[in-house]
C-alpha distance (Angstrom), angle and dihedral (degrees) to the residues before:
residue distance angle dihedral
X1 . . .
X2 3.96 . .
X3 3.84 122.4 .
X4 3.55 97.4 -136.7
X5 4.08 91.8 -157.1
X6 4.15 81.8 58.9
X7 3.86 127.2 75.9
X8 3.73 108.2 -108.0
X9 3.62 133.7 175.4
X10 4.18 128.0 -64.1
X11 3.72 91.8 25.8
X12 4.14 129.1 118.3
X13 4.09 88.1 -118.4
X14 3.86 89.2 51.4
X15 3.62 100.0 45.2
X16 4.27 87.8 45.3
X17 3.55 98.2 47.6
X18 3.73 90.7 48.9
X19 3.68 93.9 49.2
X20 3.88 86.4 49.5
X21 3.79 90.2 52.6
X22 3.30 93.4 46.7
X23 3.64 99.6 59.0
X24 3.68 89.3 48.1
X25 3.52 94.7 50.5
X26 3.65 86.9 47.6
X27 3.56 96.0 45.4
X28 3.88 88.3 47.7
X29 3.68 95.7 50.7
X30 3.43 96.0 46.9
X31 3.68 89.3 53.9
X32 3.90 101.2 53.8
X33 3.58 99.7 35.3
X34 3.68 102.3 39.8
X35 3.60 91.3 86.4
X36 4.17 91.6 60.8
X37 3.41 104.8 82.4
X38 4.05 86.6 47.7
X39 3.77 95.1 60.2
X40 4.02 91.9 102.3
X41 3.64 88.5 50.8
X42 3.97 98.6 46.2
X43 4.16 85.1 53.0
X44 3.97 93.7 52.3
X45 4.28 91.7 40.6
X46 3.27 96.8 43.1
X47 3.83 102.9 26.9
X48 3.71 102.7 -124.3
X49 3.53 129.9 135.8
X50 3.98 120.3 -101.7
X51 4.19 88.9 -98.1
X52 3.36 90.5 48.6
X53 4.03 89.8 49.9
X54 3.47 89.9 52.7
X55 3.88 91.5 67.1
X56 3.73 90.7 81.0
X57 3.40 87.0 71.8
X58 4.06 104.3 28.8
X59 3.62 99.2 42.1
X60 4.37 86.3 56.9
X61 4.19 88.7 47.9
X62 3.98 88.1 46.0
X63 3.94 93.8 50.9
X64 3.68 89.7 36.4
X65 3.85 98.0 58.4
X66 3.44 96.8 51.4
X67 3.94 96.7 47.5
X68 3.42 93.7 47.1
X69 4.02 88.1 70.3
X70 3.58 88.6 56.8
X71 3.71 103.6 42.1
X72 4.14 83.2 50.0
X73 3.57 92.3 53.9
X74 3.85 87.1 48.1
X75 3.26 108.6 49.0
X76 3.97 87.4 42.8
X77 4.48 83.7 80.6
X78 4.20 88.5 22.4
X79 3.63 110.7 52.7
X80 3.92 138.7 -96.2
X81 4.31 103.4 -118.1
X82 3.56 95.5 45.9
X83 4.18 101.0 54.1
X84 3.86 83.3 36.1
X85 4.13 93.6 54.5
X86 3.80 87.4 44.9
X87 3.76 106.5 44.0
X88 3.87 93.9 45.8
X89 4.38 87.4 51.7
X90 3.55 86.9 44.1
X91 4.07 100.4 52.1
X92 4.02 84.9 47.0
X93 3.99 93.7 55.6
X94 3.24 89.8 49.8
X95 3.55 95.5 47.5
X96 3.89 84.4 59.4
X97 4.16 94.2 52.9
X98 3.96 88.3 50.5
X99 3.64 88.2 66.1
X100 4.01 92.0 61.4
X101 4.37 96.3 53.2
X102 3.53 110.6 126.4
X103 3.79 92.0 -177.1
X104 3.69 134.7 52.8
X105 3.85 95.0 -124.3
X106 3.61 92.9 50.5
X107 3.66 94.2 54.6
X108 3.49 94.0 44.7
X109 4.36 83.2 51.8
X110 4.03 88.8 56.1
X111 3.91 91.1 49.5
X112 3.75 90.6 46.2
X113 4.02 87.4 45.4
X114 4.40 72.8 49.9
X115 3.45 96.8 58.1
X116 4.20 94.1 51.0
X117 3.87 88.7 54.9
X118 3.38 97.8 44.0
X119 4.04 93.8 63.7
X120 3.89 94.7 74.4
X121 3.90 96.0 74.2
X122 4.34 115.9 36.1
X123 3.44 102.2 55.2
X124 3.87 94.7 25.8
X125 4.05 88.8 54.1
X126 3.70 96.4 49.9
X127 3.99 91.5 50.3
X128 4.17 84.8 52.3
X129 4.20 93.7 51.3
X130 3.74 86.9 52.3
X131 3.70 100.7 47.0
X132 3.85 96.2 33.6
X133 3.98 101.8 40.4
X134 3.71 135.0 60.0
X135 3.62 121.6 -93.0
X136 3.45 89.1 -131.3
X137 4.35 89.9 53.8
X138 3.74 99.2 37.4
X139 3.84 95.6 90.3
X140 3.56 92.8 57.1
X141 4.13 99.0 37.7
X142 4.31 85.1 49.7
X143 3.52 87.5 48.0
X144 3.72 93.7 51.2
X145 3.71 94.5 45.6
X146 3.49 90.7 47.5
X147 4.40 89.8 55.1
X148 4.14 78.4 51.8
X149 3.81 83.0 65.0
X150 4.04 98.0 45.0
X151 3.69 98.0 39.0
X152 4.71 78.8 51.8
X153 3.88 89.3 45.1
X154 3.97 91.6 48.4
X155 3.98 91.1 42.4
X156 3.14 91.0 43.2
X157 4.13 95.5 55.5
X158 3.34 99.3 34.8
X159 4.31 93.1 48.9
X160 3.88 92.5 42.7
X161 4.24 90.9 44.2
X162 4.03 87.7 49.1
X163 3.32 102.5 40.6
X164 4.00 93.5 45.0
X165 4.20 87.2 52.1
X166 3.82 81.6 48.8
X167 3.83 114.6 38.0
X168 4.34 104.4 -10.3
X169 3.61 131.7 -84.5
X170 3.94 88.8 -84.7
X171 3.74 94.8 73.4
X172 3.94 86.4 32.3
X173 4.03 87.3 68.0
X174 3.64 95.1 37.4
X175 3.78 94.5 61.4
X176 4.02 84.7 41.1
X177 3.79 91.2 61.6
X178 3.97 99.1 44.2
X179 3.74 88.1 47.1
X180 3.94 83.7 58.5
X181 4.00 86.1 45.0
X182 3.86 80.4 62.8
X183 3.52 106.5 50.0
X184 4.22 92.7 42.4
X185 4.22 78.8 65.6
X186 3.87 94.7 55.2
X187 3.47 87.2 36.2
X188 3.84 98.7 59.2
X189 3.97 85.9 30.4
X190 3.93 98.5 55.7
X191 3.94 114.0 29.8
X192 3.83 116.3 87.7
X193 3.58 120.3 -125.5
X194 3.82 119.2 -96.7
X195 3.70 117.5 -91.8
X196 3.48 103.9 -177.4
X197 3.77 108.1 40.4
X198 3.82 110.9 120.6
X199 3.75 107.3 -163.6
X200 3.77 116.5 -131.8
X201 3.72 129.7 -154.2
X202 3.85 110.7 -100.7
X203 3.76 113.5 -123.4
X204 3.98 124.7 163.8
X205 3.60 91.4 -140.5
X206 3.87 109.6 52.2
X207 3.58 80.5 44.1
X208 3.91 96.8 65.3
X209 3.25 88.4 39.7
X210 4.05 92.7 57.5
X211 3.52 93.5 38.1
X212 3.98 92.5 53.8
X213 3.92 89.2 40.0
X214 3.75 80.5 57.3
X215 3.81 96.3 51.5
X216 3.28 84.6 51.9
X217 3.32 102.4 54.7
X218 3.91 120.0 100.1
X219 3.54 100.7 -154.1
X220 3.80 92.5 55.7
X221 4.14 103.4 33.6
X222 3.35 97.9 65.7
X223 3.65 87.8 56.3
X224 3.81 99.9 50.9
X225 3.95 89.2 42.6
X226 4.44 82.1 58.4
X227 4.05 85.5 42.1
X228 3.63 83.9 59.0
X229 3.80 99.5 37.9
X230 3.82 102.1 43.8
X231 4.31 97.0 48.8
X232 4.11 92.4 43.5
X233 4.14 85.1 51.3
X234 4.04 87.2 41.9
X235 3.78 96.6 44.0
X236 3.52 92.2 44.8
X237 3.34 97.2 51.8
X238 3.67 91.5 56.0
X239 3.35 100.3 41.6
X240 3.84 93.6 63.9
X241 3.75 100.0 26.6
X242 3.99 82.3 82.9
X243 3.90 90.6 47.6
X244 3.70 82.1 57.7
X245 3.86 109.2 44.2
X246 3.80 86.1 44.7
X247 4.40 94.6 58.9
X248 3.55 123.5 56.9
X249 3.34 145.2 -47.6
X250 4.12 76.1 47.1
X251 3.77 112.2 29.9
X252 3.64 89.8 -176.8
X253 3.91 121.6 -176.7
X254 4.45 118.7 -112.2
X255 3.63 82.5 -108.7
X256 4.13 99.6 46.3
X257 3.59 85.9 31.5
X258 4.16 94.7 47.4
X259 4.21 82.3 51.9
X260 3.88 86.8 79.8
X261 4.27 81.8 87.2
X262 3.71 104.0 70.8
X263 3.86 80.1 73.4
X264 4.13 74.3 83.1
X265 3.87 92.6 67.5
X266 4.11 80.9 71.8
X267 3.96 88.3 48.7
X268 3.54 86.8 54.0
X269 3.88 96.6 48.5
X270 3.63 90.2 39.7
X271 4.35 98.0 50.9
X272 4.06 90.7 59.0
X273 4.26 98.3 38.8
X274 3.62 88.0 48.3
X275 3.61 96.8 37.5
X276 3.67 86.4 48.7
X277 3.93 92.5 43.7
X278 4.01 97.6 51.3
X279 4.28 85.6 56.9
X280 3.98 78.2 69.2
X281 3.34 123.4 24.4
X282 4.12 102.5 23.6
X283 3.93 144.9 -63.9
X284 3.37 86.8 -139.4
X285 4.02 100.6 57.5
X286 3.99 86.1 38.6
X287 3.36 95.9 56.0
X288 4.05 100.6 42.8
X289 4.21 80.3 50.3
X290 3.59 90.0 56.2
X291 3.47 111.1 48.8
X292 4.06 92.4 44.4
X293 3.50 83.1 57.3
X294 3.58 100.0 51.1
X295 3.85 74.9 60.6
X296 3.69 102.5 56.9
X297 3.98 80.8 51.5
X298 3.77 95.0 65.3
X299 3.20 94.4 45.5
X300 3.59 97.1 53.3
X301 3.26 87.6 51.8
X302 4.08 95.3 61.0
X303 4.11 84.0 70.6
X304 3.50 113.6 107.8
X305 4.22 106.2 -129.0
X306 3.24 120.5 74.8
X307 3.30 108.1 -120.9
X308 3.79 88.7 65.5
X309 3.85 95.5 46.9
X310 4.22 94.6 51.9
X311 4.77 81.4 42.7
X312 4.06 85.1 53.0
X313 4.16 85.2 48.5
X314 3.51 90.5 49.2
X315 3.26 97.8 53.5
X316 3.90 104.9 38.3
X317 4.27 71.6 54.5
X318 3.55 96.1 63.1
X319 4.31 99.5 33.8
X320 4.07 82.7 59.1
X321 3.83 99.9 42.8
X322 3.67 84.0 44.6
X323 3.66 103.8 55.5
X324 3.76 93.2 28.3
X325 3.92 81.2 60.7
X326 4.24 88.0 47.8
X327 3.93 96.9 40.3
X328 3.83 90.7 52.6
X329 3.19 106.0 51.6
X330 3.65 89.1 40.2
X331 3.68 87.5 64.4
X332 4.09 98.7 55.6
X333 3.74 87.5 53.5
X334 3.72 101.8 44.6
X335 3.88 89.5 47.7
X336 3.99 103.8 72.7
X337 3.71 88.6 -178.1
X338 3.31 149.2 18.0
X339 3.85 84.9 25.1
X340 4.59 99.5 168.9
X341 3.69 82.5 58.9
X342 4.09 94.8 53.1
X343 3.95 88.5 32.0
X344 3.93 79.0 51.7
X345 3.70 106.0 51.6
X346 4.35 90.1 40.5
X347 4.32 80.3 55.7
X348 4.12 79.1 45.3
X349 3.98 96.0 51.3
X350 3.78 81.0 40.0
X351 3.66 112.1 58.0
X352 3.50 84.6 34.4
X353 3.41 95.8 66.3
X354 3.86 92.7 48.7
X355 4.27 88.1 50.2
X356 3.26 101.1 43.8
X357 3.87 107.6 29.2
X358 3.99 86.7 36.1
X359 3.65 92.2 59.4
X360 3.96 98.0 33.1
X361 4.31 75.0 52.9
X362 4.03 88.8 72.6
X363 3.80 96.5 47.9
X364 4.47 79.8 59.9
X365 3.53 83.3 48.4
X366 3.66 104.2 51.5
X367 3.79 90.2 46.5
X368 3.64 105.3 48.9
X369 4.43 106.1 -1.1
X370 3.67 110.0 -131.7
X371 4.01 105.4 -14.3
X372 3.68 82.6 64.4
X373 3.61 92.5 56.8
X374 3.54 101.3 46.0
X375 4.00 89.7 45.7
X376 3.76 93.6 57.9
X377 3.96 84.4 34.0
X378 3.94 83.6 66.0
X379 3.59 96.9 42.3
X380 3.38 99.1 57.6
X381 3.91 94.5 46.2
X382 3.80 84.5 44.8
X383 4.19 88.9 66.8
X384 3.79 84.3 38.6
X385 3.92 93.1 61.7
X386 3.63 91.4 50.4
X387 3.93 93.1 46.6
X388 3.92 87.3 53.1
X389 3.66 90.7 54.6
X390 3.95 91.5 54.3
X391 3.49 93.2 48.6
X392 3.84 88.3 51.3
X393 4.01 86.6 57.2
X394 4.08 85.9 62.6
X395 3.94 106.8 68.8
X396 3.44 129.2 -140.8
């Protein structure tokens, strides 16, 4: 049954606000990832070693996590359009100023910088789709958002790995951050302003208090510990998957090599038919399907040809978009109240998972290449299956 006060599917305010959350989440994507494919090249310019390189993308995720908890909490008395508008312009600019370090430490300082501005849209985003759209629409509109963010990440590879073979990474990042320039316009332009936000007085203690009552909660812990899980096994997996297609028996080029990312146009099919999907037939069975899948992936990807490493991609590509797209939602539905600051901590678990597990991924790499990878790959989603079966055990 529809709320009619609630944005629900096949109407101008749904199709708007998912067009304006797509571009962000495009936008967004595009900004954090773009740097992935460039890792190689970051170690030879700037002569660090490939877990060092890997800090342009870990160091953002670890200073991302932790602000995100913060801007939640803010923009819980503040406002959701506003700290959306601003953190998306923000992330682009300094896109743009990345482009210009002449020293490894100062790039790594603008990503950083990167990582604080990026905290005023995830978590603040998913806490607007569940208090704006209808419970019966939300799977669909998070899944749709979510494609916004794999079509970005692909773009966002594919552009900076072109452009670098072309020109160099420095004009690669530069068009990176006026293509995010872009999207904040539609973004402001496009998504309707919230109707049922209540604003909330900011105190530090009631929010500790929610935030460990959270924690503690077993309907929503299992689901940050998979948040966690599912983006350090997908991170990793694309971190090193260049490392690999660049060394022998491949020796791939940046650009052939960079290719491995249209895999994401599956992600982005996959986040809005699943997301759609679980509204009918179970988060529960979604997500379970999804993870085991993501484990099929790596080991396709332990086969020697090619053609069976880039399938294994693929489908580790579509198991995370999927349950990403599941465990998401599932969190603004489960969380009655206070829902930026449980969107918040899942985007915590989250990006955590992709800095710390990404960057623990290249010590596995530098001791054994790819085997390593996929091993730790599997143990990861191997906690991650048993975390979706507790969070199965919690209905609803």
């Amino acid at each position: 049954m529809l709320s009619t006060d609630r944005i629900h599917h096949g109407t101008p305010e749904f199709r708007r606000t998912n067009l304006a959350l797509f571009s962000a989440g495009f936008a967004t994507f595009a900004l954090l990832y773009c740097v992935q494919p460039l890792m190689p090249v970051f170690a030879r310019d700037f002569g660090v070693s490939a877990a060092r390189s890997s800090l342009s993308l870990s160091l953002t995720t670890g200073i991302l996590a932790p602000a995100m908890i913060f801007a939640g909490a803010i923009s819980e008395s503040r406002g959701r359009k506003s700290m959306m508008v601003a953190s998306l312009l923000a992330s682009s600019l300094l896109m743009i100023l990345s482009a210009f370090a002449r020293s490894w430490n100062v790039f790594l300082l603008t990503r950083a910088l990167a990582g604080l501005a990026f905290a005023g849209l995830p978590a603040i985003s998913m806490a607007y789709l569940s208090e704006e759209v209808d419970p019966g629409s939300i799977g669909l509109a998070m899944g749709l958002a979510i494609g916004g963010n794999g079509l970005g990440g692909m773009v966002g590879r594919l552009v900076t790995a072109y452009v670098t073979d072309v020109l160099s990474w420095r004009w690669a990042l530069g068009a990176i951050g006026a293509l995010g320039v872009v999207a904040t316009g539609i973004f402001w332009r496009t998504l309707p302003p919230s109707r049922h936000f209540v604003p909330r007085p900011l105190r530090a203690g009631a929010l500790a208090r929610t935030f460990w009552e959270q924690l503690r909660n077993f309907r929503l812990a299992p689901l940050f510990a998979i948040g966690f899980l599912l983006m350090g096994a997908f991170v990793t997996t694309y971190n090193y998957a260049t490392y690999h297609l660049l060394q022998p028996p491949y020796s791939l080029s940046q650009t052939a090599a960079g290719l491995i990312f249209t895999v994401y146009l599956l992600g982005i099919v996959a986040s809005a038919w699943v997301g759609a999907r679980a509204d009918r037939v179970g988060r529960e069975r979604m997500l379970l399907l999804m993870v085991a899948l993501m484990l099929a992936g790596v080991g396709l990807t332990l086969l020697r040809p090619l053609p069976f490493v880039v399938a294994g991609v693929a489908v580790v590509t579509v198991g995370f978009f999927g349950g990403h797209s599941v465990a998401s939602s599932w969190i603004g539905l489960r969380a009655h109240t206070s829902k930026a600051q449980a969107s918040a901590l899942y985007l915590f678990f989250y990006y955590m998972g992709s800095s710390v597990a990404g960057a623990v991924g290249g010590l596995f790499w530098d001791a054994a290449g790819w085997r390593g990878v996929a091993g730790y790959v599997t143990a990861l989603l191997l906690v991650a299956l048993a975390m979706a079966g507790f969070a199965a055990r919690g209905s609803g």
